[in-house]
C-alpha positions as CSV (number, residue, x, y, z in Angstrom):
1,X,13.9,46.6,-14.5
2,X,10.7,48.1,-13.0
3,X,12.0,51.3,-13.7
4,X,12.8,50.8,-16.9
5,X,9.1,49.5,-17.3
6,X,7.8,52.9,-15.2
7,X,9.8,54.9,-18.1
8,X,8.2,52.8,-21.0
9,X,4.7,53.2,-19.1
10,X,5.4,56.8,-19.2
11,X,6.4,57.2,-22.8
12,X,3.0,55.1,-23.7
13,X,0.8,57.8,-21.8
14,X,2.8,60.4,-23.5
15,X,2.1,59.1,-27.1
16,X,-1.3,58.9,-26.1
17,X,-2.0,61.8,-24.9
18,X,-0.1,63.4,-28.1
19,X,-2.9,61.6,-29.4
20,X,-5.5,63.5,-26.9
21,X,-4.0,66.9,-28.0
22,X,-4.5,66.9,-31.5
23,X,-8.2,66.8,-31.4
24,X,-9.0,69.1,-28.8
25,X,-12.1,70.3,-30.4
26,X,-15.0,71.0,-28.5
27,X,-17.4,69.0,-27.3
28,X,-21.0,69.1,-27.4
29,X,-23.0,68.4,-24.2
30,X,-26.0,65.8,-25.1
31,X,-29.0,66.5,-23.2
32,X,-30.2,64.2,-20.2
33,X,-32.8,62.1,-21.3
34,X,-35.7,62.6,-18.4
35,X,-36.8,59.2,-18.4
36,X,-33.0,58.1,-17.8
37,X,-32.3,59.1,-13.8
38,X,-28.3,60.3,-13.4
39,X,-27.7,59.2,-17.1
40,X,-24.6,61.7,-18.7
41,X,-21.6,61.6,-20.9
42,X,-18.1,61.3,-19.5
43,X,-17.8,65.1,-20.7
44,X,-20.5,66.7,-18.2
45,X,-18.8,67.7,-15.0
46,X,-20.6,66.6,-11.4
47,X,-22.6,69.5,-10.7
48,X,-24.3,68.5,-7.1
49,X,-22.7,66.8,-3.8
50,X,-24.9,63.8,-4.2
51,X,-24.7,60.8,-7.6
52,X,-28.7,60.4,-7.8
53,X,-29.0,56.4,-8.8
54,X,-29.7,54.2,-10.7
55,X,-26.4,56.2,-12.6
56,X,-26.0,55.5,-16.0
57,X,-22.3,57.2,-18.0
58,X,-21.1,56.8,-21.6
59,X,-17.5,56.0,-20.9
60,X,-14.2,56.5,-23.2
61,X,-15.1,53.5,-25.9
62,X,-18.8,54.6,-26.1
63,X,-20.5,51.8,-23.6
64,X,-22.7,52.3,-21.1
65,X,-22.1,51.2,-18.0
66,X,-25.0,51.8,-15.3
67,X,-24.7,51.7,-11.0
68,X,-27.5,51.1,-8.3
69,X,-25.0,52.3,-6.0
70,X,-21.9,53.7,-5.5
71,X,-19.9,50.4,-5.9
72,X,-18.2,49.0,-2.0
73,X,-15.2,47.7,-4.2
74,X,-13.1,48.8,-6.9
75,X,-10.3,47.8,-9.1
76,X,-7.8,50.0,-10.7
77,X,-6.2,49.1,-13.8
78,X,-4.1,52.0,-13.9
79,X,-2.2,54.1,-11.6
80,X,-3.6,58.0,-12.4
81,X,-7.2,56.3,-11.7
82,X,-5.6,54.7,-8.4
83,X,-4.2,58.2,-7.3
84,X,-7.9,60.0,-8.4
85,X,-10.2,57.1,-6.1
86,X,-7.7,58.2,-3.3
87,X,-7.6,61.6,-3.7
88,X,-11.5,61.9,-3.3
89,X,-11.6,59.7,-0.2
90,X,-12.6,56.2,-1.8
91,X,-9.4,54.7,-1.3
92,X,-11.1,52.4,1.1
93,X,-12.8,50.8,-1.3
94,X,-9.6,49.6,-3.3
95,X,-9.1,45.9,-3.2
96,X,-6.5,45.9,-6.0
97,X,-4.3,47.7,-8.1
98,X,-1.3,47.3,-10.5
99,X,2.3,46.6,-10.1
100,X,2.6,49.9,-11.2
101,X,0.8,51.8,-8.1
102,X,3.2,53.0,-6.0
103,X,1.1,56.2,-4.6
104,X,-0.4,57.0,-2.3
105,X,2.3,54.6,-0.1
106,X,-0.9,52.3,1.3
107,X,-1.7,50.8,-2.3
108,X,1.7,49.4,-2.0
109,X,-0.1,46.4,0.3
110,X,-3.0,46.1,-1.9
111,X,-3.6,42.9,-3.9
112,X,-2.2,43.0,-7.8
113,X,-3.6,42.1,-11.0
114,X,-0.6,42.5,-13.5
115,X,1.5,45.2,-14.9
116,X,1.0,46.4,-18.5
117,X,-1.3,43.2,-19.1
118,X,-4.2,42.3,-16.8
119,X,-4.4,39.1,-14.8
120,X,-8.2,38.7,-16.3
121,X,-8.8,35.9,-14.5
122,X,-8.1,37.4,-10.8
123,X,-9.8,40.0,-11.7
124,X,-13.2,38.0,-12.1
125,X,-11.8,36.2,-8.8
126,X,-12.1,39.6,-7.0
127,X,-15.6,40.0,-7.9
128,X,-15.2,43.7,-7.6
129,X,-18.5,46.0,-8.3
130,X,-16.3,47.9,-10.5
131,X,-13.1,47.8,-12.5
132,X,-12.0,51.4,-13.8
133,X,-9.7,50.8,-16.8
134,X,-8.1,53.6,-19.4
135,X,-8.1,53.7,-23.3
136,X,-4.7,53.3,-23.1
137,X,-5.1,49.5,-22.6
138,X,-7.2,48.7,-25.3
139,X,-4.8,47.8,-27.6
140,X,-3.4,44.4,-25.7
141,X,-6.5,44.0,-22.8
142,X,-9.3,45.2,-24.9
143,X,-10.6,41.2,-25.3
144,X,-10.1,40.4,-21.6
145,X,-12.2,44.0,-20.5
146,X,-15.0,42.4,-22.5
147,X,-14.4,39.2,-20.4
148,X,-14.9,40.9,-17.3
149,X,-17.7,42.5,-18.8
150,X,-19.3,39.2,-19.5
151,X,-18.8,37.8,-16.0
152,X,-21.2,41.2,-14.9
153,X,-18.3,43.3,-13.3
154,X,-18.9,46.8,-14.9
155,X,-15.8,48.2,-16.6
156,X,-15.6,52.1,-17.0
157,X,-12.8,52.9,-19.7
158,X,-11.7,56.5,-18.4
159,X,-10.6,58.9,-21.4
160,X,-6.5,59.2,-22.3
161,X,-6.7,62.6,-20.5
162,X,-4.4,65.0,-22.8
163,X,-4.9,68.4,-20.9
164,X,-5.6,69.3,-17.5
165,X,-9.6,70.0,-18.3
166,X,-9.8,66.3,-19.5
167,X,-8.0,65.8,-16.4
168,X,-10.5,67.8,-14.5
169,X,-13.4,66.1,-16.0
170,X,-12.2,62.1,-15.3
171,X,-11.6,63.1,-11.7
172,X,-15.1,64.6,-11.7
173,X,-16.4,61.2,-13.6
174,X,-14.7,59.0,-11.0
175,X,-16.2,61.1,-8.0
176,X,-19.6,60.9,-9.8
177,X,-19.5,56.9,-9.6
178,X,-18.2,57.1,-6.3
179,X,-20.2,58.9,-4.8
180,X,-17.5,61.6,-3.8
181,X,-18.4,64.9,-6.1
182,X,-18.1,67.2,-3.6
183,X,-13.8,66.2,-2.7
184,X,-13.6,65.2,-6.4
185,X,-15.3,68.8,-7.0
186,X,-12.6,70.5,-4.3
187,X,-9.7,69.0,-5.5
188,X,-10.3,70.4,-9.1
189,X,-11.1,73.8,-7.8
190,X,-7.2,73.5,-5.6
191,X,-5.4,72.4,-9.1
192,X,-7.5,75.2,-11.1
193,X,-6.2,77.7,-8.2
194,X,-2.6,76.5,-8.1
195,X,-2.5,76.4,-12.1
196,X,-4.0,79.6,-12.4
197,X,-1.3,81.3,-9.6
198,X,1.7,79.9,-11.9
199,X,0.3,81.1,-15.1
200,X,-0.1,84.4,-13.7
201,X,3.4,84.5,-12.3
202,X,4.6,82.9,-15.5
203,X,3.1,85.8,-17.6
204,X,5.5,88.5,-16.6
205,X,8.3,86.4,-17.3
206,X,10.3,88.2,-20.3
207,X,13.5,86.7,-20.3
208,X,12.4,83.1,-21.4
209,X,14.7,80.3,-20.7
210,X,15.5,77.3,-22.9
211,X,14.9,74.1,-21.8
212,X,15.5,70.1,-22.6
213,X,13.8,68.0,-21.2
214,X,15.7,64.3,-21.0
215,X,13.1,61.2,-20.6
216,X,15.9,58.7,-21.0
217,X,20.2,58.6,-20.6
218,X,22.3,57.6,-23.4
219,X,22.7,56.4,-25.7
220,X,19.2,56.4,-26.8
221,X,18.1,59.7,-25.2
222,X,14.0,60.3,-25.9
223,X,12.8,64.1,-25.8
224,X,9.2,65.4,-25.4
225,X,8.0,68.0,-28.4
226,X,5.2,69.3,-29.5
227,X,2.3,67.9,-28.1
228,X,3.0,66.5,-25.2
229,X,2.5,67.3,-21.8
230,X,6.1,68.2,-20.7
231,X,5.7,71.0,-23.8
232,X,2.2,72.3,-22.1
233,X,3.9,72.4,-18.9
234,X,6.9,74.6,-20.7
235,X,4.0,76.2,-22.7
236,X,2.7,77.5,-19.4
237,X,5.5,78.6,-17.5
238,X,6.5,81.0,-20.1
239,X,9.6,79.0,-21.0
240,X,11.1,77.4,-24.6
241,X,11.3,73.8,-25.5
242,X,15.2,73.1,-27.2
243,X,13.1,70.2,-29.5
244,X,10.9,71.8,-31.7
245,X,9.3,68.3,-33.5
246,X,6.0,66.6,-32.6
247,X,5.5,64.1,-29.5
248,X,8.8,61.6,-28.3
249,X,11.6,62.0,-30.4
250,X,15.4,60.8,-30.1
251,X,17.9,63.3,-29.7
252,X,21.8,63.2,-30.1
253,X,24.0,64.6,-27.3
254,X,25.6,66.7,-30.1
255,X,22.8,68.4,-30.7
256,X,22.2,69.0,-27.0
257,X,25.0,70.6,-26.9
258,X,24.6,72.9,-30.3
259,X,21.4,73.9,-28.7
260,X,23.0,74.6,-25.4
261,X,20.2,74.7,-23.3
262,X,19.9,77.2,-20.1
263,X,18.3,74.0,-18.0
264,X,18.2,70.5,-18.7
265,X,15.4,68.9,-16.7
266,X,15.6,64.9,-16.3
267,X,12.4,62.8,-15.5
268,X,13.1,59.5,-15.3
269,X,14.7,57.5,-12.5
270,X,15.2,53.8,-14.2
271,X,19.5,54.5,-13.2
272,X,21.3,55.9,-10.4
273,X,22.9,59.0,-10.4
274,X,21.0,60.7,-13.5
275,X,22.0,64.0,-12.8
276,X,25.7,63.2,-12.7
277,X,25.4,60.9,-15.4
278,X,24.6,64.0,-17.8
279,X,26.9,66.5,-16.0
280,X,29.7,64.6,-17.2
281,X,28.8,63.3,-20.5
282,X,31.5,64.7,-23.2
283,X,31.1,67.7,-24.6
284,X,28.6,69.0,-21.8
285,X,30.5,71.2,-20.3
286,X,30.4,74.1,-22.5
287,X,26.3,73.5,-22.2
288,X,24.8,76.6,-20.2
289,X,23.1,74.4,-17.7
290,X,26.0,71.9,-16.8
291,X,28.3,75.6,-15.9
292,X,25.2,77.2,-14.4
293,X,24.6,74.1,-12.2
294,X,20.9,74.1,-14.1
295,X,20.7,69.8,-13.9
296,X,17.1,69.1,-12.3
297,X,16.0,65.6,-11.8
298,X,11.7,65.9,-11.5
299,X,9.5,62.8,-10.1
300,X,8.5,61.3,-13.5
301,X,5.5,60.2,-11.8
302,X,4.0,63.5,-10.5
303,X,4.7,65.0,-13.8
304,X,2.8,62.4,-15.7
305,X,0.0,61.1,-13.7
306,X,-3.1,62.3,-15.0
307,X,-4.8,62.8,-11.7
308,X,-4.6,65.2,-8.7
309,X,-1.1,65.8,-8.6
310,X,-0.6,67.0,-12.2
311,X,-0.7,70.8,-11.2
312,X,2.3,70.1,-8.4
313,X,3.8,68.1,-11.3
314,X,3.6,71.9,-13.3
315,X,4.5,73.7,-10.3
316,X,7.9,71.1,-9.7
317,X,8.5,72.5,-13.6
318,X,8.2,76.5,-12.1
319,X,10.5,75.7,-9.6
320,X,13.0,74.2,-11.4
321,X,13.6,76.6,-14.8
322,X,12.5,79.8,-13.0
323,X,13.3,79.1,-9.3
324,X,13.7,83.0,-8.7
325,X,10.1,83.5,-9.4
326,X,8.5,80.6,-7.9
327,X,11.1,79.7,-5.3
328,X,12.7,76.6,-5.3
């Protein structure tokens, strides 16, 4: 069942960020207001080793939420921001996550407020210095945020990252409150690096292979399109999406098969034996991918997360449609 809950997590983030991805327009920088010490706009990027405070950001929803200090404990509401406050060394100051976290392996022992809806209340009993939440939840925890707010635990609503420079910028954000630009700074600079070596690889890649991409088994199989992250991942391996419609659709194994794919990648792990399971589904084995051995299960996790791993999550995509260019 948790799984299955993982999976429904997933295809939430996914609509979201189809969301993200059709308004990608630029955005302007507002000027710091000299009277205003560290005040910026979740859309400027840390630019020194050291948060100057008092520190004052405009978060996702538009409120400003102001620091003395970088904060001694934290709450996170979701597990991308769990994976970010680790990444840049603040893991230490974690004293709860969601029964959701399961990475790094240590948050596993942490204290938990609730899944897909917050325990409010143990929240406020955690009297954390800061709760880091995600527009995501505002539809069904939007009234008890404000709740937290009113008991005078700041609340930072991080943006519904749709592409990996959103991505960039809320791992910069969250090492700006933290007090940790310099690793949040380094561990853009490594996914920039590794993102930029498959993309470069990717670009001499002529013979483009055709891909589905399975986010559930039968009989309701779900698809990513157009829009979505899976497509940006195919988008920038130099490789073809079978599903040409916009964000999560359902797809019929007949037209898997009529479409006959050259690899079928799987990311979800809700059911044993996924990778058999669609090997031996009827009719799939005239399908290119099922006689070519070309069944890949990928960490659903890793390839989703909007944090530091989301360039191994596009790199686990390299290696499994083109494993003779970027090894397997």
């Amino acid at each position: 069942m948790k799984k299955f809950l993982q999976l429904l997590l997933t295809a939430m983030l996914a609509v979201l960020l189809l969301a993200a991805c059709g308004s990608d327009s630029a955005k302007e920088e507002i000027p710091a207001d000299e009277n205003q010490a560290g005040k910026e706009t979740k859309t400027e990027q840390a630019s020194t080793d050291t948060t100057s405070y008092p520190y004052t950001l405009t978060d996702a929803i538009g409120e400003e939420v102001t620091f003395e200090k970088a904060p001694e404990t934290v709450i996170s509401l979701l597990p991308s921001n769990t994976e970010i406050l680790y990444g840049i060394g603040a893991g230490d100051k974690v004293i709860a996550v969601t029964e959701n976290d399961d990475y790094p392996e240590e948050v596993t022992e942490l204290d938990t407020v609730g899944d897909f809806t917050v325990n409010i209340e143990k929240v406020i009993s955690l009297q954390p210095e800061a709760v880091f939440a995600n527009e995501m939840m505002m539809g069904s925890n939007e009234e008890g945020l404000s709740q937290i707010r009113d008991a005078g635990i700041p609340v930072i609503v991080i943006q519904n990252a749709g592409t990996f420079e959103e991505t960039y910028e809320t791992i910069e954000l969250i090492g700006k409150v933290m007090d940790k630009n310099a690793e949040a700074n380094q561990i853009v600079e490594d996914m920039k690096t590794k993102v930029a070596d498959i993309e470069k690889k990717a670009a001499d890649i002529t013979d483009k292979k055709r891909v589905f991409i399975e986010n559930s088994d039968a009989p309701e199989i779900y698809t990513p399109g157009k829009g979505t992250f899976p497509q940006q991942f195919l988008d920038m391996i130099n490789a073809e999406n079978i599903v040409t419609e916009e964000g999560w659709v359902m797809i019929s194994p007949e037209t898997i098969v009529d479409e006959n794919p050259d690899v079928i990648l799987a990311i979800y792990s809700y059911i044993p034996n996924v990778v058999e399971n669609i090997k031996t589904r009827d009719g799939f084995d005239a399908v290119t991918a099922i006689k070519e051995d070309q069944v890949i299960q990928l960490d659903e996790n890793i390839t989703s997360r909007t944090g530091p791993r989301l360039a191994d999550g596009l790199e686990l995509f390299a290696k499994a449609v083109y494993p003779e260019v970027f090894g397997e």
